[in-house]
LOKOLRO-948076 format. One record per residue: residue in one letter; x, y, z of N, C-alpha, C in turn. Coordinates in steps of 0.02 Angstrom, whole numbers, plus 50000, padded with zeros to 5 digits. Layout:
AXYZXYZXYZ...
END
This chain:
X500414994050000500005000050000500435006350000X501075005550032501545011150035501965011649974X501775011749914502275008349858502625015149838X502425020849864502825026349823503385030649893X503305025649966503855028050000504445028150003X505015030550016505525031050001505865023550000X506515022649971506865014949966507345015650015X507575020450014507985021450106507915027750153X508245027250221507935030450252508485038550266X508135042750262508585049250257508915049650315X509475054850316509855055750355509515060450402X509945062850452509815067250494509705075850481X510155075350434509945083450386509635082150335X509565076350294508965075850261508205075250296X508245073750352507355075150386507405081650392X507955087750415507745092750421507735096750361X507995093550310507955096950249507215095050202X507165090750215506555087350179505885093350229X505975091850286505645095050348505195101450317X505725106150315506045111550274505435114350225X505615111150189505425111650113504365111050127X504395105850160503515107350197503355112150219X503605116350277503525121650303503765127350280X503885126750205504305134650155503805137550128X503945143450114503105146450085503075143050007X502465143449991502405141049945502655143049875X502695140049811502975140949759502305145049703X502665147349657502165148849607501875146849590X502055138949561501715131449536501185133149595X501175131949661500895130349706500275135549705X500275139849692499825146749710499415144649636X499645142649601499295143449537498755136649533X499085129949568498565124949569498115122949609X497895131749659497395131149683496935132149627X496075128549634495425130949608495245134349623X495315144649621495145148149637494455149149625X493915146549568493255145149577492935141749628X493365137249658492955130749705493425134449786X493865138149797494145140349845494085146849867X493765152149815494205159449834493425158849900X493705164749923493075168649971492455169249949X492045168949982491265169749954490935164949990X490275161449955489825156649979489845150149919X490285147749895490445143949859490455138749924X490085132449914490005123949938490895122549932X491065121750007491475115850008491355108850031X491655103649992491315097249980491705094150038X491305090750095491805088250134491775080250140X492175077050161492115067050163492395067850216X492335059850244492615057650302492925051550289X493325049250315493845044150297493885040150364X493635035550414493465033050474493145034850490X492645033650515492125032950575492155030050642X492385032950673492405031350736492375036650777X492455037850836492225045050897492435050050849X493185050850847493705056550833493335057850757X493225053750702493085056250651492365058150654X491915055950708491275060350705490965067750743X491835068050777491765073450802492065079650767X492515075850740492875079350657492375083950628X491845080050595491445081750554490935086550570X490855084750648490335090550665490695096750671X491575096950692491875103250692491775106350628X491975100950583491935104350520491475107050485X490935105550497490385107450480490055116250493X490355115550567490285121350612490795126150593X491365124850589491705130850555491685132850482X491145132450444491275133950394490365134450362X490025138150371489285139750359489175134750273X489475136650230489535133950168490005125150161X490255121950207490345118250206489725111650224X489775107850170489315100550175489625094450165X489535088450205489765081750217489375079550149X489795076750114489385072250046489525065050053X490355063750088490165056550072490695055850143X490435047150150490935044050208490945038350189X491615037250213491765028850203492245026650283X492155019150292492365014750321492425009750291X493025007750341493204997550334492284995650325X492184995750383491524993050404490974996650378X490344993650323490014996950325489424997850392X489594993250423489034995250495489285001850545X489765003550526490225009050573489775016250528X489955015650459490055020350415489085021350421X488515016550398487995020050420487945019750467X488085019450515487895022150612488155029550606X488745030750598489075036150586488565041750525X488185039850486487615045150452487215047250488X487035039850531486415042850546486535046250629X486985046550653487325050350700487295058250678X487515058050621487575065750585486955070050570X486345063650548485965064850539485415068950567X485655066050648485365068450710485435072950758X486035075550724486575083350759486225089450731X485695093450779485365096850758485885102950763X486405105950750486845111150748487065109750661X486945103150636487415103250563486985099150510X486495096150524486015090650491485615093150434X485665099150438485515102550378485915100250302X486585102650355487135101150301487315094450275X487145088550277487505082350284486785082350232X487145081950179487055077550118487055071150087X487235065650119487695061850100487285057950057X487165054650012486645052349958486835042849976X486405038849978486675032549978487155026749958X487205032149878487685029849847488615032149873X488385038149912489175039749935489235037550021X489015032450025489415027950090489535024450064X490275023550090490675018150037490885015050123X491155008150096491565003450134492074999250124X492504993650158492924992250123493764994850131X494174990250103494764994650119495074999450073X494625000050002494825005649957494155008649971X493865010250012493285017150032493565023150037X494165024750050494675032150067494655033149966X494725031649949494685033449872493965036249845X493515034449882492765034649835492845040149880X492755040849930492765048649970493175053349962X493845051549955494255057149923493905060249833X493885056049782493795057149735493115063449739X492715064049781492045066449784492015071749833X492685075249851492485080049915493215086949894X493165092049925493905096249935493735096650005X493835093450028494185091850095494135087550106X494375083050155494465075650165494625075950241X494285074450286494455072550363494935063550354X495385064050383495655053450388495595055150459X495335048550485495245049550528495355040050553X495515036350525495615029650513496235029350556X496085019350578496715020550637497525022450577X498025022950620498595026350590499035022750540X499005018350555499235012750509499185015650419X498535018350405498385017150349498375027050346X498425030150370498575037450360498965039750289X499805036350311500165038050249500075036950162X499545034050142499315031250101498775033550091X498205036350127497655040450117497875047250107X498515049650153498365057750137498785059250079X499415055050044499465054549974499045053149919X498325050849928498015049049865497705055849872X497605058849919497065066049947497575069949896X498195071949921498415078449902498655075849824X498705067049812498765068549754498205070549685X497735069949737497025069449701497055078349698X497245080749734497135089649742496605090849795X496475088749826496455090249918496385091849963X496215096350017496345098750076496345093450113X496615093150166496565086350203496485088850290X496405084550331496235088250412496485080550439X497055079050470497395072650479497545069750550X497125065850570497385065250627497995062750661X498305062450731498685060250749498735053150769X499345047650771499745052250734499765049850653X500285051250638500135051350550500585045850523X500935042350570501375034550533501345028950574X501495025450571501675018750644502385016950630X502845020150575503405015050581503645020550551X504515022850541504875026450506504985028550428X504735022550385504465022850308503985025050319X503345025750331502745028850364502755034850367X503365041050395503305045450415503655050350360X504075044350323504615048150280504175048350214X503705044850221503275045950138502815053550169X502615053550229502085058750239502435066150263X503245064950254503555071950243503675073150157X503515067650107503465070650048502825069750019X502465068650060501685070250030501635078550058X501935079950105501745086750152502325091050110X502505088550053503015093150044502495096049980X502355090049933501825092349888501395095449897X500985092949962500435095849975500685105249968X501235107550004501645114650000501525117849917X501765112949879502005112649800501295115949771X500605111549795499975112949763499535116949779X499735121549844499525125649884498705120849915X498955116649959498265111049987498435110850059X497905112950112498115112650173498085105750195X498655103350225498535101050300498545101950342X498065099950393497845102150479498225094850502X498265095450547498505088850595498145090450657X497925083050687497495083250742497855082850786X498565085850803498785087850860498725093150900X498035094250924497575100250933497695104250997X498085101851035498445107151088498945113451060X498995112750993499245118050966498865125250930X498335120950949497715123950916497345129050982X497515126851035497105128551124497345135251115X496945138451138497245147851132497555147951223X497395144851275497805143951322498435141651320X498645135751300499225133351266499595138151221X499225141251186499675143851145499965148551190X499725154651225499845158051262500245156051303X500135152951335500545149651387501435147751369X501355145451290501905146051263502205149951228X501875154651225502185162751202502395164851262X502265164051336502495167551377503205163151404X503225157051393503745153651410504155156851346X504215156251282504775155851226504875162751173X504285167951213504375173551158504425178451228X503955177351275504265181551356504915178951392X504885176151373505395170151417505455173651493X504745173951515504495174151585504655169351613X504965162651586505385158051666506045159751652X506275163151619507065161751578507215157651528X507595154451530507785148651486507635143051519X507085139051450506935129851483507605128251484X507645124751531508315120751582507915111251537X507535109851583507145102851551506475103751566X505975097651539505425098451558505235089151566X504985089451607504385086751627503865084851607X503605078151553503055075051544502755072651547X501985067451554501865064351566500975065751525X500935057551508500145056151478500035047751510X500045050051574499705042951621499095043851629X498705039751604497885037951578497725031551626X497105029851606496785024251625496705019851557X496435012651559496465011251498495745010551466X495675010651395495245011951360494865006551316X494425008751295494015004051245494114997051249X493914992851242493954987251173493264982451160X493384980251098492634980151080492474971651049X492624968951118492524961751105492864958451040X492194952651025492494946150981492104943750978X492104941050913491394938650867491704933950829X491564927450846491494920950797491514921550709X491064924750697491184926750631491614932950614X491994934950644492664938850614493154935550585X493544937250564494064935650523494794939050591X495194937350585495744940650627495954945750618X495874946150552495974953350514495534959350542X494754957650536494244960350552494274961350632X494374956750655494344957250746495044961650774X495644961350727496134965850749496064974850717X495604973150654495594981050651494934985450682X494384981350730493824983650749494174984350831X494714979950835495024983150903495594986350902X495754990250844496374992850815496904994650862X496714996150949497055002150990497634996850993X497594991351023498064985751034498534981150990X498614984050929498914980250881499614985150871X500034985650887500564988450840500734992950781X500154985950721500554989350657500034991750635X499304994750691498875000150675498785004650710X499065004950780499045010050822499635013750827X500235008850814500895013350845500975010750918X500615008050946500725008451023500515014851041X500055015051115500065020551137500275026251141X500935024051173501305030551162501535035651091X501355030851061501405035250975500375039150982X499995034150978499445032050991499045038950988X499075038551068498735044651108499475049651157X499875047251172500405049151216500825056751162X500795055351107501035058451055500795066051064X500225068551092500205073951134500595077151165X500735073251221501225075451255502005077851219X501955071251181502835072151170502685077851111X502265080951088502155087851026502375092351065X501815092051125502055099251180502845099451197X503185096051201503925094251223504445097551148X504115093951101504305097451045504245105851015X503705105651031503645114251044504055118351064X504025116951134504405120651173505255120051181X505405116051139506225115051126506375117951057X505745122250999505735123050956505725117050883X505465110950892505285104950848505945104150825X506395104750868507005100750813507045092250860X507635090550833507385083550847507815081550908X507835076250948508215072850998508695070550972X509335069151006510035067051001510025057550994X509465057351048509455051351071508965050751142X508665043951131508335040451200508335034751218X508575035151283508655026851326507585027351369X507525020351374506935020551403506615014451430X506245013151464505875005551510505175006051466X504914999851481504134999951444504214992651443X503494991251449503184984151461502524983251457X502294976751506501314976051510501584973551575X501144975051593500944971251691500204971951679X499564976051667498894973951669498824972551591X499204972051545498694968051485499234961151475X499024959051500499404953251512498694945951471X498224948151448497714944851422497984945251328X497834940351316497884940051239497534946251197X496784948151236496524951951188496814959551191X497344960251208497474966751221498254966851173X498174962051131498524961851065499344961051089X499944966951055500444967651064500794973951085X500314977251111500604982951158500654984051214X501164989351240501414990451292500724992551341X500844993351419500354998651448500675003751498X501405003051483501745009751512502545010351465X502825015051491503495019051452503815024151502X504425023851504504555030851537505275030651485X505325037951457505725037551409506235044051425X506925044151404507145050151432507835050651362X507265058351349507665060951290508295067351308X508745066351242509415068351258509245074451204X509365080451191509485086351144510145087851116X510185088551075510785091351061511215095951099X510975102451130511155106951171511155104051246X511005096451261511125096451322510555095251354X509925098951353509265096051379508745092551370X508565088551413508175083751433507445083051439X507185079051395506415077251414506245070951466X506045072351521506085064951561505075065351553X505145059051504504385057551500503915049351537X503425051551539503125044651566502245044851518X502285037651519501505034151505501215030951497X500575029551512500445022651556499595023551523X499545017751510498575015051519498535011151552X498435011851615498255008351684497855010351726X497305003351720496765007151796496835007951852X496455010551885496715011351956497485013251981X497595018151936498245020351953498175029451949X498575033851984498635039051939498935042351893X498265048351884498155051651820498465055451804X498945058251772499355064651767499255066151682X499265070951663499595071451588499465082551601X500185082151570500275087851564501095088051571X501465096851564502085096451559502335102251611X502595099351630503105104651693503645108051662X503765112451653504175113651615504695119951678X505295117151672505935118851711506365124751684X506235130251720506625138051675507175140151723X507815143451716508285145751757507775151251803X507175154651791506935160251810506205157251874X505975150451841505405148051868505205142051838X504595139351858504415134251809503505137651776X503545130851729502665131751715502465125751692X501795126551718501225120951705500775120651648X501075119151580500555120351499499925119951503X499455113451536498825115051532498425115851592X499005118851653498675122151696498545130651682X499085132351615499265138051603499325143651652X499995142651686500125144951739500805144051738X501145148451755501725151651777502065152551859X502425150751904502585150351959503485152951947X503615157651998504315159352006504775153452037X505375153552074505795149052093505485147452180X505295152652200505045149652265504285144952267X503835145552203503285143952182502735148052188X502765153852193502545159952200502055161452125X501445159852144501205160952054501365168052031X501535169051963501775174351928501415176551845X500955170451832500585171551774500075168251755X499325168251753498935162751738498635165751682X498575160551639497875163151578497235165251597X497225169051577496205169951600495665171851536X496095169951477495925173551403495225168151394X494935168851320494445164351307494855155651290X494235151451304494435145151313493915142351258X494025144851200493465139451151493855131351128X493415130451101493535121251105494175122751074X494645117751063495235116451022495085111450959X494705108850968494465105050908494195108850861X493795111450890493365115450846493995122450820X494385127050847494595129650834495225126050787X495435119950773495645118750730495315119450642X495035117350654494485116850577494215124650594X494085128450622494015134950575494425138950573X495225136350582495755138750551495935136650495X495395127850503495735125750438495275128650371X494655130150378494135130250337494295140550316X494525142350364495005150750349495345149850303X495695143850311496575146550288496425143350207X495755140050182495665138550118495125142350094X494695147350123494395151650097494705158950079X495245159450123495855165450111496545162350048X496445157850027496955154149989497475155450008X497725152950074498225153750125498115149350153X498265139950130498275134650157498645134650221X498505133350278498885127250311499275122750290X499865121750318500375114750331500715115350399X500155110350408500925107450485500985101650478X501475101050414501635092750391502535096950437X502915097250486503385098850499503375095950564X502985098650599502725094750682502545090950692X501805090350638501745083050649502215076050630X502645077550572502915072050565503545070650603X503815078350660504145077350666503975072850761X503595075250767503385072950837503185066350839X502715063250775502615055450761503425053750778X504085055950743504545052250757504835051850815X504755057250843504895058850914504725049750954X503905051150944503415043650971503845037050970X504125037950894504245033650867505005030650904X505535034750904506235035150959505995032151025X505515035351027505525031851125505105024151120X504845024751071504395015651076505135010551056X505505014750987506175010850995506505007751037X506755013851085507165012751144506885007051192X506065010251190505765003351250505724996051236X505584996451177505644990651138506234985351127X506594987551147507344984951120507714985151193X507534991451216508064991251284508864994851280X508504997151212509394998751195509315007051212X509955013651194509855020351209510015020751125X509345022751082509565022851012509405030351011X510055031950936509775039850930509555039550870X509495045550876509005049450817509115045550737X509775046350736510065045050654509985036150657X510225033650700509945025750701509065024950673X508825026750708508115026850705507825030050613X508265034850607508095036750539508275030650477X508885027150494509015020550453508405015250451X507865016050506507525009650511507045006550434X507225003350413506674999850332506124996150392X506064994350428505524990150464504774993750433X504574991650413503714993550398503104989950430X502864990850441502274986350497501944985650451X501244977950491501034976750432500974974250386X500324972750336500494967050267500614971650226X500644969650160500854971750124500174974050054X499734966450068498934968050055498624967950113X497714969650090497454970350133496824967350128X496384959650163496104955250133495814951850214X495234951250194495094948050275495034941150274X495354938650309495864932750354496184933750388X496894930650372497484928950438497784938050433X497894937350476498204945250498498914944050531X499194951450554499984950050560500024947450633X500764944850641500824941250696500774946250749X500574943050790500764944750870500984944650937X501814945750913502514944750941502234951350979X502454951151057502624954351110503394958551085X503704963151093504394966151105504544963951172X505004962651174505704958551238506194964351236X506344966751299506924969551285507594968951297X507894968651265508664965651278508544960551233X508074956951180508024954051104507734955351054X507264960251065507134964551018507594968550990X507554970650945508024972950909507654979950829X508354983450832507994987850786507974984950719X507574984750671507654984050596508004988950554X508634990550536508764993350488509074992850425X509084996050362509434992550329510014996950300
END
């Protein structure tokens, strides 16, 4: 499915060069292959699809809907078509957008080429599908001509991430936004909060920071005789590997964005790290971990000491402490404290949703023909995910440029319901990295 990703894996100035070139303003080519009939300003219909059905992509849709008066849902697709109509008629019933939701019978599609019938039929495209299959949807989007709204995170494996820094480079080339659903960047508290740490530098200089996305654990959605393994591992997608990423890529990938932020998104030197299962110790909870504590090295010297866990009955933390020569601060307490702990700054600004304020930046920035791209953070923070599941995995302290060598791809190669991929546990101290 990945047939147009790279054949080896870039170097360490080639991710930041490749990086680069996503986040550069755009080219002439690029300005010119917008559809200024189907894009400029006005009340011109934008066509929107959905690409998964599940919570995140039906909450997608209602954002999207909402930020943009002239925007209408025409088509959706899923694996499953029992997901994909539950998911209509969910839409159907959202008296804030139900007006808008069009979707005609013929455009619910299902199946594992459904991301095609919905892309082909919309300018915009929500993916919202577990991650596994991201890098391959948001290339047919932008190659189709596009906007796309992508959730996190956006690879499960290092080929994965390196095709979706040259889909995000095109996407630049054709002037086509991508949004990424790493939506704490999107929080007008957060943001603030990090303008006062890195443009006030009201603590001084970050010294290290402090992370953590320790949860409880989540979902899963049984087992049915008549599934296929295929079918029963992608209807419980969270627990598989080579569709979730593991948690910590997963959902944890939050955290480690905010970490990236605030060091300015360049990349880690290197990370040593622990990770295991002690409560999914049951078969159905596939081949992932349910904790990590990972501790990243910078180039300049400072340190991310991170943790995260899906465990019940344990506690809850997620948020970032962040350590300044002047004071520290708390990101989504948005709050500021001096060296004695003396508070010194709290947000008190407006607090609208972050979801929602994603998509009507995104649904702005294509009615002003001034796309969005944060193909730079996001891909760079997936790898971030990606370094510390390494390290836990293996047991080893791998850096950055190791990790960039990795060919390992998760995953088949088709996609057909039956036997599905194995499900080997990681050992550490025999696990080992794949590179070539």
């Amino acid at each position: 499915m990945n047939d147009n990703a790279p054949s080896s894996a870039a170097s360490r100035r080639d991710f930041l060069r490749i990086a680069g070139q996503a986040g550069a303003a755009a080219t002439a080519f690029g300005a010119m292959a917008m559809p200024r009939s189907v894009h400029a300003a006005g009340s011109d219909t934008l066509r929107v699809g959905l690409v998964g059905c599940g919570g995140r992509g039906a909450g997608a849709v209602i954002d999207a809907l909402s930020a943009d008066k002239n925007a209408q849902l025409v088509a959706i697709g899923d694996t499953f078509a029992d997901r994909a109509q539950a998911a209509l008629e969910q839409f159907k019933g959202a008296k804030q957008v139900a007006d808008r939701v069009v979707v005609s019978p013929d455009h619910v599609f299902s199946g594992f080429d459904a991301y095609k019938n919905v892309i082909d039929n919309v300018d915009v495209v929500l993916l919202a599908t577990p991650p596994h299959f991201r890098p391959e949807h948001l290339r047919y989007a932008v190659e189709k001509g596009k906007h796309s709204f992508v959730e996190k995170p956006i690879a499960v494996d290092v080929p994965g991430v390196q095709h979706v820094m040259e889909t995000c480079r095109l996407a630049k080339e054709k002037n086509l936004a991508v949004v990424s659903g790493l939506c704490w960047r999107y929080d007008l508290g957060v943001r603030e909060t990090m303008r006062q740490i890195l443009e006030e530098k009201a603590i001084g200089d970050v010294i290290a920071i402090e992370s953590s996305y320790n949860a409880n654990g989540l979902w899963h959605r049984g087992d049915d005789p008549s599934w296929s393994r295929m079918e029963y591992q992608i209807r419980n997608w969270l627990y598989f590997t080579w569709l979730s990423g593991d948690h910590i890529l997963e959902q944890a990938v939050h955290s480690l964005d905010k970490t990236a932020w605030l060091l300015g998104d360049i990349q880690p030197l290197k990370a040593m790290a622990l990770g295991g299962r002690q409560q999914r110790v049951d078969p159905k909870y596939g081949n992932i971990y349910d904790h990590f504590a990972v501790f990243y090295e910078y180039p300049d010297g400072r340190h991310v000491y991170f943790t995260c866990r899906q465990q019940d009955n344990c506690s809850v933390r997620v948020d970032e402490r962040v350590l300044g020569t002047a004071g520290q601060a708390e990101i989504l307490k948005h709050e500021l404290t001096d060296r004695g702990g003396k508070r010194t700054w709290r947000y008190k600004g407006d607090k609208p949703s972050m979801y929602q304020q994603e998509h009507d930046e995104l649904f702005a920035s294509i009615r002003k023909g001034e796309p969005i791209n944060n193909g730079h953070y996001m891909c760079n923070s997936t790898m971030i995910g990606l370094l510390g599941r390494a390290a836990g995995y293996t047991g080893q302290t791998v850096t950055w440029d190791q990790l960039q060598q990795s060919t390992e791809r998760l995953g088949p190669s088709q996609y057909a319901w039956g036997e599905a991929p194995d499900l080997s546990v990681a050992i550490p101290g025999k696990t080992t990295l794949q590179v070539g």
